[in-house]
ZASEDO-573150 format. One line per field, with one value per residue (C-alpha): residue in three letters; residue number from 1; x, y, z. Coordinates in steps of 0.25 Angstrom, whole numbers, plus 5000, padded with zeros to 4 digits. Layout:
residues N
resn	c(Ala;...) .
resi	c(NUM;...) .
c1	c(X;...) .
c2	c(Y;...) .
c3	c(Z;...) .
end
This chain:
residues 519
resn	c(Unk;Unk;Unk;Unk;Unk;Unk;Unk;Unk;Unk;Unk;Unk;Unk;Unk;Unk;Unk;Unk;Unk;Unk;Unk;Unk;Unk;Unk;Unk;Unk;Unk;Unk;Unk;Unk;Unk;Unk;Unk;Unk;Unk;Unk;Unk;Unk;Unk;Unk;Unk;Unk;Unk;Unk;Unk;Unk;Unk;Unk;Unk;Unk;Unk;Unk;Unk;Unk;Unk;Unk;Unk;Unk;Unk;Unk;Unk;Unk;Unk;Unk;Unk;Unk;Unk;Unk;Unk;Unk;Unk;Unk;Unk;Unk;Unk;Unk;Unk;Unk;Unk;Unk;Unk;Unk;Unk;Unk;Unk;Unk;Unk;Unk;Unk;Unk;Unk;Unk;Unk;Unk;Unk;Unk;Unk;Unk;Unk;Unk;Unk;Unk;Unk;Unk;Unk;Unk;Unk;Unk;Unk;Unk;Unk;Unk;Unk;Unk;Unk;Unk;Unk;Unk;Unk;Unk;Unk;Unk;Unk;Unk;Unk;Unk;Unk;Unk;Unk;Unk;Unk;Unk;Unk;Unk;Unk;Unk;Unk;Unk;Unk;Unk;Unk;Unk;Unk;Unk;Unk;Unk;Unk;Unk;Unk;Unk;Unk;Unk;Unk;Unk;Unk;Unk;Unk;Unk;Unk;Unk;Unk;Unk;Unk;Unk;Unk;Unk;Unk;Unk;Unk;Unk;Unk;Unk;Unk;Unk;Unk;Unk;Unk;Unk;Unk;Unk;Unk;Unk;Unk;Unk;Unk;Unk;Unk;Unk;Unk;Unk;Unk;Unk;Unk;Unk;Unk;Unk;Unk;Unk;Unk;Unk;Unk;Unk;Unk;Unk;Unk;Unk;Unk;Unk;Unk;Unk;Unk;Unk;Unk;Unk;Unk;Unk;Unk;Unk;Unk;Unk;Unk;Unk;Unk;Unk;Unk;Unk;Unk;Unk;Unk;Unk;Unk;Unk;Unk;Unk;Unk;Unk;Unk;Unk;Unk;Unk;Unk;Unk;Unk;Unk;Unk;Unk;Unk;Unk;Unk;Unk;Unk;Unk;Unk;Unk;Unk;Unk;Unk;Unk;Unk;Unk;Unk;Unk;Unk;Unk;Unk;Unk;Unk;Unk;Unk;Unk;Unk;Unk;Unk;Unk;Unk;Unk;Unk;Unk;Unk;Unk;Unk;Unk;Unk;Unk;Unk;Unk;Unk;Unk;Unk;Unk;Unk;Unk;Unk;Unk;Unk;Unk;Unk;Unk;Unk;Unk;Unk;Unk;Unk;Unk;Unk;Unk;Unk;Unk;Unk;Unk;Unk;Unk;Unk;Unk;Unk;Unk;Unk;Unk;Unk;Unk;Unk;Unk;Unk;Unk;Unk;Unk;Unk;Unk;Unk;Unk;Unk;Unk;Unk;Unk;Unk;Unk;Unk;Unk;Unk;Unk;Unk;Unk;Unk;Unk;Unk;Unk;Unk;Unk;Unk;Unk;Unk;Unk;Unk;Unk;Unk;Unk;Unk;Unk;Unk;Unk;Unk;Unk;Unk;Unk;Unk;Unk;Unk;Unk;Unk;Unk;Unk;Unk;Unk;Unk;Unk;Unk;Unk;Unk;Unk;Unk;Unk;Unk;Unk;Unk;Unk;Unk;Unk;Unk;Unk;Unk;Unk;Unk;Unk;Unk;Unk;Unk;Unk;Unk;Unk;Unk;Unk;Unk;Unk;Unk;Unk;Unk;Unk;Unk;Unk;Unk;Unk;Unk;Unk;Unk;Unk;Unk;Unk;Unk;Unk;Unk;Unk;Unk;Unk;Unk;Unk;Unk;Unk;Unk;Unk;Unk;Unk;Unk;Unk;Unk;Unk;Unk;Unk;Unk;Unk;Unk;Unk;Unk;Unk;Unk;Unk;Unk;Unk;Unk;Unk;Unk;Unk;Unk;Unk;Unk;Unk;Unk;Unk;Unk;Unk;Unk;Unk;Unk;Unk;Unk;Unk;Unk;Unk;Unk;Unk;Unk;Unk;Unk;Unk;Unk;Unk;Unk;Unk;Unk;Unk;Unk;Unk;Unk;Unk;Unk;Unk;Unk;Unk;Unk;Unk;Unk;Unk;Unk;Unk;Unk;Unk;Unk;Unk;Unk;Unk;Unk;Unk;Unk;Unk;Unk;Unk;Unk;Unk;Unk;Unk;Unk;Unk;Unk;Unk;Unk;Unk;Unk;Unk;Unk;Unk;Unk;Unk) .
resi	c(1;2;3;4;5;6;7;8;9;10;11;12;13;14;15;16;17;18;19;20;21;22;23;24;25;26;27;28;29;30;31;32;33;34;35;36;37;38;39;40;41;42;43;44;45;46;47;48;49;50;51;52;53;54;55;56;57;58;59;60;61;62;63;64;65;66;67;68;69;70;71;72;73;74;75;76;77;78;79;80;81;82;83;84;85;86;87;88;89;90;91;92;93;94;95;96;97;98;99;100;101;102;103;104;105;106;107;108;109;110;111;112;113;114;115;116;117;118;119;120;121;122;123;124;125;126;127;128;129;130;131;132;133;134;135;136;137;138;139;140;141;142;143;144;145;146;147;148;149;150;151;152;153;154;155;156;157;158;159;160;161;162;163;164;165;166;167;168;169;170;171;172;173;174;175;176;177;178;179;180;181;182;183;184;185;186;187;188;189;190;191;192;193;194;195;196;197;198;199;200;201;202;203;204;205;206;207;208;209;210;211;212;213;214;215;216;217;218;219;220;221;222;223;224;225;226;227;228;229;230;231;232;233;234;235;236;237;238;239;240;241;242;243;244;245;246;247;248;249;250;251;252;253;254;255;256;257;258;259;260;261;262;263;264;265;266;267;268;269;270;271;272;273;274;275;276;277;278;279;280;281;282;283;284;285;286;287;288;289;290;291;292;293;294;295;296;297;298;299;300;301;302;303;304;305;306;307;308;309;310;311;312;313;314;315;316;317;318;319;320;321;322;323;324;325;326;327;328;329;330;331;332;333;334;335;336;337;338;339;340;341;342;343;344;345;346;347;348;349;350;351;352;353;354;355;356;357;358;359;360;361;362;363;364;365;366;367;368;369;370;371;372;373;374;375;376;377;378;379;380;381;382;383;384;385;386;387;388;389;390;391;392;393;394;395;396;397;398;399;400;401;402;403;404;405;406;407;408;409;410;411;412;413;414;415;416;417;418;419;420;421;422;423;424;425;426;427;428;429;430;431;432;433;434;435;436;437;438;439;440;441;442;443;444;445;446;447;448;449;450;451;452;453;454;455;456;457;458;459;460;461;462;463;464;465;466;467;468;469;470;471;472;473;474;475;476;477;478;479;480;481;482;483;484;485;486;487;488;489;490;491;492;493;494;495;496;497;498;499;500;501;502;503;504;505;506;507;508;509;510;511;512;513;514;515;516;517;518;519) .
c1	c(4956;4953;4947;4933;4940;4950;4942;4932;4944;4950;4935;4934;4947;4945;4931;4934;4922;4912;4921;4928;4942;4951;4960;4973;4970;4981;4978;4975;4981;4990;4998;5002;5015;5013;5022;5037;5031;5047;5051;5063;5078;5082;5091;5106;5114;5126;5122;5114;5121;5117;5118;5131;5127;5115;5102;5092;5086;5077;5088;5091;5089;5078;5079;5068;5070;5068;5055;5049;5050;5045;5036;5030;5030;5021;5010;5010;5007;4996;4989;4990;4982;4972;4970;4969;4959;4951;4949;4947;4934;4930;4932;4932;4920;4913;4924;4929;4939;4945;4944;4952;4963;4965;4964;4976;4985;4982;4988;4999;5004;5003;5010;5023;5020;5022;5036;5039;5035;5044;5054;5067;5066;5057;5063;5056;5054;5053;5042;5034;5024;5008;5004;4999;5006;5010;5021;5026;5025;5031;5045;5043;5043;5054;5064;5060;5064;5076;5079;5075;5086;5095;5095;5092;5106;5114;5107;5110;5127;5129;5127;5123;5128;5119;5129;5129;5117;5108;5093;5086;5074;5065;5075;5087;5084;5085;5070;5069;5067;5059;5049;5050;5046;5036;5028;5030;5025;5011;5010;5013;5002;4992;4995;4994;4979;4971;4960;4971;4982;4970;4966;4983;4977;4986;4986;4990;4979;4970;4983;4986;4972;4970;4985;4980;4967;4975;4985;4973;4976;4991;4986;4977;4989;4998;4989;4987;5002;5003;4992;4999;5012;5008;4999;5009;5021;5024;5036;5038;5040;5055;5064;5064;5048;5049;5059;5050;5039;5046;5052;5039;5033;5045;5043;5027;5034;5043;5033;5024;5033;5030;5016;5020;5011;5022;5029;5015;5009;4993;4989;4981;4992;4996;4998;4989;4998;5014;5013;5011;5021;5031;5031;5034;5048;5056;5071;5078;5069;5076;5066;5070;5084;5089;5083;5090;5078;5089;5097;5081;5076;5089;5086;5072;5073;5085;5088;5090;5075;5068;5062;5075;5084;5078;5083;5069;5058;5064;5054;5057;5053;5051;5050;5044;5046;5033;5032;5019;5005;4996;5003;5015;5010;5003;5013;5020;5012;5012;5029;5024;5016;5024;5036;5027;5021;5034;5040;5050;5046;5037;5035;5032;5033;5029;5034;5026;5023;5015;5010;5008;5021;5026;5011;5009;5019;5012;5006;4998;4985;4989;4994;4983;4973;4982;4979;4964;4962;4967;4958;4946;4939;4941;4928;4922;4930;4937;4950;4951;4959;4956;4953;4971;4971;4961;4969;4983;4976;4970;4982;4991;4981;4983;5000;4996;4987;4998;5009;5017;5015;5016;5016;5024;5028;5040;5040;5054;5048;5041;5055;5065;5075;5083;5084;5098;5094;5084;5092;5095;5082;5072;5079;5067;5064;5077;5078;5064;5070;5080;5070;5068;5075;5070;5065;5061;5058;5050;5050;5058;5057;5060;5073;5076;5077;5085;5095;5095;5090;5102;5110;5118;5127;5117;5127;5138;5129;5124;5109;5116;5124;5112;5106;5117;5117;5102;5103;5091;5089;5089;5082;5075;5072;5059;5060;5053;5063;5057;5068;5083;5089;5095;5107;5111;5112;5123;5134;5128;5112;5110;5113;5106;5093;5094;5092;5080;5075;5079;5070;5071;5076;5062;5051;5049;5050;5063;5064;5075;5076;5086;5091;5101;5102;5108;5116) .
c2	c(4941;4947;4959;4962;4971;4963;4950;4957;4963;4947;4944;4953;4951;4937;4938;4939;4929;4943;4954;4958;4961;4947;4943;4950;4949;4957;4972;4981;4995;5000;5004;4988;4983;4968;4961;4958;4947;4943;4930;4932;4929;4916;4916;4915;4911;4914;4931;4934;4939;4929;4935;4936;4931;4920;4923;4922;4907;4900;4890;4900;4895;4904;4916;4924;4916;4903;4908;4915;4901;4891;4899;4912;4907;4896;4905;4914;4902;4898;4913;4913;4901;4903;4916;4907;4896;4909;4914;4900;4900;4915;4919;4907;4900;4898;4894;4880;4880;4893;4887;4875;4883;4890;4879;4872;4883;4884;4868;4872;4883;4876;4865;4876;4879;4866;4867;4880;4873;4862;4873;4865;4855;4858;4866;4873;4868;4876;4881;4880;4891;4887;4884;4900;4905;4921;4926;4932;4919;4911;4920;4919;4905;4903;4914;4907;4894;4901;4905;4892;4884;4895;4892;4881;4877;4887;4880;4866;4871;4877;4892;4902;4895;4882;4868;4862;4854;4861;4859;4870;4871;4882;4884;4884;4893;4906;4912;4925;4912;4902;4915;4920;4906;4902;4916;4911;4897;4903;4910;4896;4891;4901;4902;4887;4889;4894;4905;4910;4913;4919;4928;4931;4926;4933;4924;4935;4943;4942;4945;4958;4964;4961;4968;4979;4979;4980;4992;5003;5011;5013;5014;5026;5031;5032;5037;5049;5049;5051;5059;5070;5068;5071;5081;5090;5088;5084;5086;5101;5098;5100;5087;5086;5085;5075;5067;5065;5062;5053;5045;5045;5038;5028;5025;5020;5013;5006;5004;4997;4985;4981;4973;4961;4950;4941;4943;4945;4931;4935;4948;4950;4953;4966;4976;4988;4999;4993;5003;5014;5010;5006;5021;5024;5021;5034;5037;5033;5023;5009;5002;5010;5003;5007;5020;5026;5034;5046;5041;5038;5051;5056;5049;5051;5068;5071;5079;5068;5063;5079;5080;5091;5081;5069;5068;5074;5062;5055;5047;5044;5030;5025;5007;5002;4986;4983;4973;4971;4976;4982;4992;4992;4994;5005;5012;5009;5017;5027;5029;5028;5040;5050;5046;5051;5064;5069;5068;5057;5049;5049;5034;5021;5008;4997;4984;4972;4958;4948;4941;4938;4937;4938;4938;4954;4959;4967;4963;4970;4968;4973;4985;4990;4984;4991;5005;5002;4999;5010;5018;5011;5014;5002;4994;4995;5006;5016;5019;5034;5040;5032;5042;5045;5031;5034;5046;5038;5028;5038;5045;5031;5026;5040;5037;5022;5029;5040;5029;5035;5022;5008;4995;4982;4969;4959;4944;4947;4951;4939;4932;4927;4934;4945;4959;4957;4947;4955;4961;4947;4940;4950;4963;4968;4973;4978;4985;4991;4995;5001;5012;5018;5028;5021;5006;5006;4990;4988;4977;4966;4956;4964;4968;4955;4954;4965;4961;4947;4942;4938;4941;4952;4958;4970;4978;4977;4974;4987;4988;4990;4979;4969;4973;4965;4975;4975;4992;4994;5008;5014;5004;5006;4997;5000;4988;4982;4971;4958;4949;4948;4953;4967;4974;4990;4991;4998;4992;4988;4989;4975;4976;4985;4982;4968;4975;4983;4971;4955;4954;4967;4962;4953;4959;4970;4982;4987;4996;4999;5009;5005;5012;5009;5020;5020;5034) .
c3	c(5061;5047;5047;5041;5031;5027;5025;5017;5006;5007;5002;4992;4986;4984;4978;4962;4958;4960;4953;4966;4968;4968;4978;4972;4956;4949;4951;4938;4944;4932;4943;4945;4938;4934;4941;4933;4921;4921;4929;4937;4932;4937;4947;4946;4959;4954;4951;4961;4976;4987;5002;5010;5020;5027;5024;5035;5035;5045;5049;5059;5073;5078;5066;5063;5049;5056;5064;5051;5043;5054;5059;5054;5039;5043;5052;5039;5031;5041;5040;5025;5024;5035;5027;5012;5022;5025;5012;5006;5015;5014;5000;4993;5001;4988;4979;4981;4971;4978;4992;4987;4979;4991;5001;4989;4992;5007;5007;5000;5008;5020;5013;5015;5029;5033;5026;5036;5047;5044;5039;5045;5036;5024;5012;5001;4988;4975;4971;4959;4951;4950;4936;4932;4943;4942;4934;4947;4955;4946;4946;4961;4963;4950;4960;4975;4968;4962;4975;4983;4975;4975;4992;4993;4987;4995;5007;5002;4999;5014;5011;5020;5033;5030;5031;5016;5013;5021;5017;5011;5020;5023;5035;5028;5017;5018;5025;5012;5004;5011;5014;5000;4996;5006;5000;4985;4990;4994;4982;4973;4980;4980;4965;4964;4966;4952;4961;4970;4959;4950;4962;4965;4979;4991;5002;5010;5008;5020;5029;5022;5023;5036;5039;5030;5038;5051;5046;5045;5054;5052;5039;5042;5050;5040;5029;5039;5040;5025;5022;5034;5025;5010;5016;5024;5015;5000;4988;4991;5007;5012;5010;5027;5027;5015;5024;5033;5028;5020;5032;5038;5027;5025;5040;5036;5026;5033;5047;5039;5034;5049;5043;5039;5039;5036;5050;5056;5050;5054;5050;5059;5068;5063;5074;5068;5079;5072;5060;5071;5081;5071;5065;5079;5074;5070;5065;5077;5081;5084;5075;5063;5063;5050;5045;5032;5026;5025;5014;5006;5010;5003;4991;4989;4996;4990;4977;4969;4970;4967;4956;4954;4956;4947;4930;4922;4923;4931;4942;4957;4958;4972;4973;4986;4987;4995;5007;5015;5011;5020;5027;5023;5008;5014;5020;5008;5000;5010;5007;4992;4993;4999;4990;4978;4988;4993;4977;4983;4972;4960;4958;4967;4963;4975;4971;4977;4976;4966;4977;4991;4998;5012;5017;5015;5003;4994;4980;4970;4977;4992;4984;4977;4988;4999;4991;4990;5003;5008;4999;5001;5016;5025;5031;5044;5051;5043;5050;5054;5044;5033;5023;5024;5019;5006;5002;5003;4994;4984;4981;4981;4970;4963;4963;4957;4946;4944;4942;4954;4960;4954;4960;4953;4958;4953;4959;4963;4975;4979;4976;4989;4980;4986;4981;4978;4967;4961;4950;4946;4945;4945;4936;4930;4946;4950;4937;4941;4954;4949;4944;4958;4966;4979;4981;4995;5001;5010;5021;5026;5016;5005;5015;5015;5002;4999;5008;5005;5018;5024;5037;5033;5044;5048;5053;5043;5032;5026;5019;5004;5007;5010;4998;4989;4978;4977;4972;4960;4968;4982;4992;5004;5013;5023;5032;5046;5051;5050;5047;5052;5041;5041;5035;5036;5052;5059;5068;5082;5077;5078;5093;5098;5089;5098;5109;5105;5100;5097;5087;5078;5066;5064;5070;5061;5074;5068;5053;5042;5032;5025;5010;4999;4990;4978;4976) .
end
């Protein structure tokens, strides 16, 4: 159930008629970065790399793919549009127009769930932009059906271990599509509609603030956390305490990709004790199965990142590739923050989306809404130790003001494209890339984007190897495993993960830190 708190912000975000805050209008902040006015290159199948071996699809008898598709995809469908069905008759009771265009877009998402549920048999078809559409979602659709023809012929011809002439159904293509797609689908028709695309109406919305609403007390927790952290120790601290503190921090980072609303479907189901049991999990810890923080720590604490060891004017750029708002973001922020205190880095760009995507990614909005929430005292019962939370959020709006951080977004990211191929359709971004000493990605979709979402041989496939040359700077990957998909483990790992548990690859229990660094 909604709370009270989180339906009055969904109230007043909608309301523009009176002069209050609209549901996601484009923020002002001159800390923003518009979002890349370029269309994407076309893509050429005859340049770009296409994955060595079979990508994970839901043809697969009983695969988490397979389960995903038929099944979770179609109850997140279901939530979204209860939630559009609620605002239609809470927000817009007096506006019939609104009510229709939302009730419009409602019939035509659902028009898609029925295609999941008969996902055996249905295949996707291409998409087209509304008339007045976004820049952004223009270039997205123009690249999903880029990449949908792209598949569907390699279907059609027998690749990938499919007999020839195989239909391309929702089943047969590979699932980083059809999920990419059905994503890009909602956001046609939510567009499609006048009032919503005037309002860059998030569908997601109500979900993320009720996981938001739910997260406070680990939010308070790891405010305090932080606070204890910049207080006790700083830039002129022995490289060992900055270490550690630095681990400490990436572990929040890390932790926090465990709230997903697209694994969870109902927000309401968020388990407000995870964040705290998962940080339970240490070096050594069988949840942390890959843990190479060493060889980040020493890039970022070594002598060629000190001011001493840095070329005159030269700036220390930090990139973090968002995932999921709320707490994640949050703990984000947090990583952010320490970065810049401890002198590791003297810039943070966070890269997020230009609109809702995979229920909780991050856009413009639940950035800058995240921020002022956290500076703004909640209703009803303040939690204890809210006051850690406003002096995080004073000192992050004073990085934004300072230009220490900046947030951008480029439609790339709301493309089923692979990493890999970015360089080729999407060069203005990798050449932005390219200007950082760290990109740090966080999640599992953008994992299974860099590593192409295929089943690469875990154990004799290493993590720079997945990555098919992808290299614009040193990566990291901060990732809770959701899908089984994974590259970089050693000789025997897979094994003994099954015994631990059968389902580690998927039910986001089990962690990776996992680097590339460019020497």
């Amino acid at each position: 159930m909604i709370s009270a708190l989180a339906r009055s912000k969904v109230q007043l975000s909608l309301k523009d008629s009176k002069g209050l805050q609209t549901f996601g209008r484009r923020s002002k902040q001159p800390y923003m970065s518009p979002v890349s006015a370029n269309a994407l290159r076309a893509l050429d199948t005859e340049v770009v790399c296409w994955p060595l071996h079979s990508p994970l699809a839901g043809r697969e008898e009983g695969s988490f793919a397979q389960g995903t598709i038929t099944t979770r995809l179609p109850s997140i469908v279901s939530s979204m549009t209860k939630d559009l069905k609620a605002t239609a008759d809470a927000v817009f009771r007096e506006d019939y127009e609104a009510q229709r265009q939302v009730l419009a877009a409602v019939t035509e998402i659902e028009g898609m769930k029925q295609e999941l549920l008969t996902a055996i048999t249905s295949c996707p078809l291409n998409l087209e932009a509304p008339p007045g559409s976004t820049v952004a979602l223009q270039a997205s659709v123009s690249c999903t059906n880029e990449c949908m023809d792209a598949w569907r012929l390699r279907v059609a011809i027998g690749l990938h271990g499919l007999p020839h002439g195989s239909t391309p159904t929702w089943l047969n293509l590979p699932w980083l599509l059809v999920e990419c797609y059905m994503y890009v689908r909602i956001a046609v028709a939510i567009q499609s509609q006048p009032i919503l695309r005037e309002l860059n109406f998030d569908p997601f919305k109500t979900q993320k603030l009720v996981a938001f609403d739910k997260s406070s007390a680990s939010i308070t927790n790891m405010a305090q956390a932080v606070h204890n952290l910049v207080t006790t120790s700083g830039s002129t601290s022995t490289v060992d305490v900055i270490r550690k503190g630095l681990y400490e921090v990436i572990q929040y980072s890390l932790w926090g990709n465990k709230t997903d609303l697209s694994l969870l479907v109902d927000a309401s189901k968020i388990d407000p004790s995870a964040m705290a049991t998962a940080l339970s999990s240490v070096a050594g810890s069988p949840f942390l199965i890959v843990d190479e923080f060493d060889s980040v720590s020493a890039l970022l604490c070594g002598p060629g990142n000190t001011r001493k060891g840095l070329k005159q004017g030269a700036t220390r750029r930090i990139d973090i590739v968002l995932d999921n708002s709320g707490l994640e973001l949050y703990s984000d922020l947090c990583l952010a923050d320490v970065l810049i205190h401890y002198g590791l880095a003297d810039e943070a760009v966070f890269h997020g989306k230009p609109f809702g995507w995979f229920v909780s990614d991050t856009t413009r909005e639940d950035f800058s809404e995240t921020i002022e929430m956290c500076a703004a005292a909640p209703q009803g019962n303040i939690p204890p130790g809210w006051t850690s939370v406003q002096s995080l959020a004073t000192r992050w709006k004073d990085h934004l003001k300072s230009g220490r951080w900046r947030y951008t977004e480029h439609v790339f990211w709301v493309t089923p494209a692979p990493t890999s191929w970015m360089h080729e359709i999407a060069p203005d971004l990798y050449q932005e890339l390219s200007n950082s000493n760290l990109i740090i990605f966080k999640g599992d979709l953008n994992y299974r984007k860099l590593v192409f979402d295929c089943r690469w041989p875990a154990e004799e496939t290493s993590f720079k190897e997945s990555l098919m040359g992808f290299s614009p700077a040193s990566l990291l990957s901060l990732r809770t495993l959701k899908a089984d998909v994974i590259a970089g483990l050693k000789s025997g790992q897979c094994d003994r993960l099954h015994a631990i548990d059968g389902q580690w690859q998927v039910n986001g229990k089990f962690a990776v830190i996992q680097s590339h660094i460019n020497l």
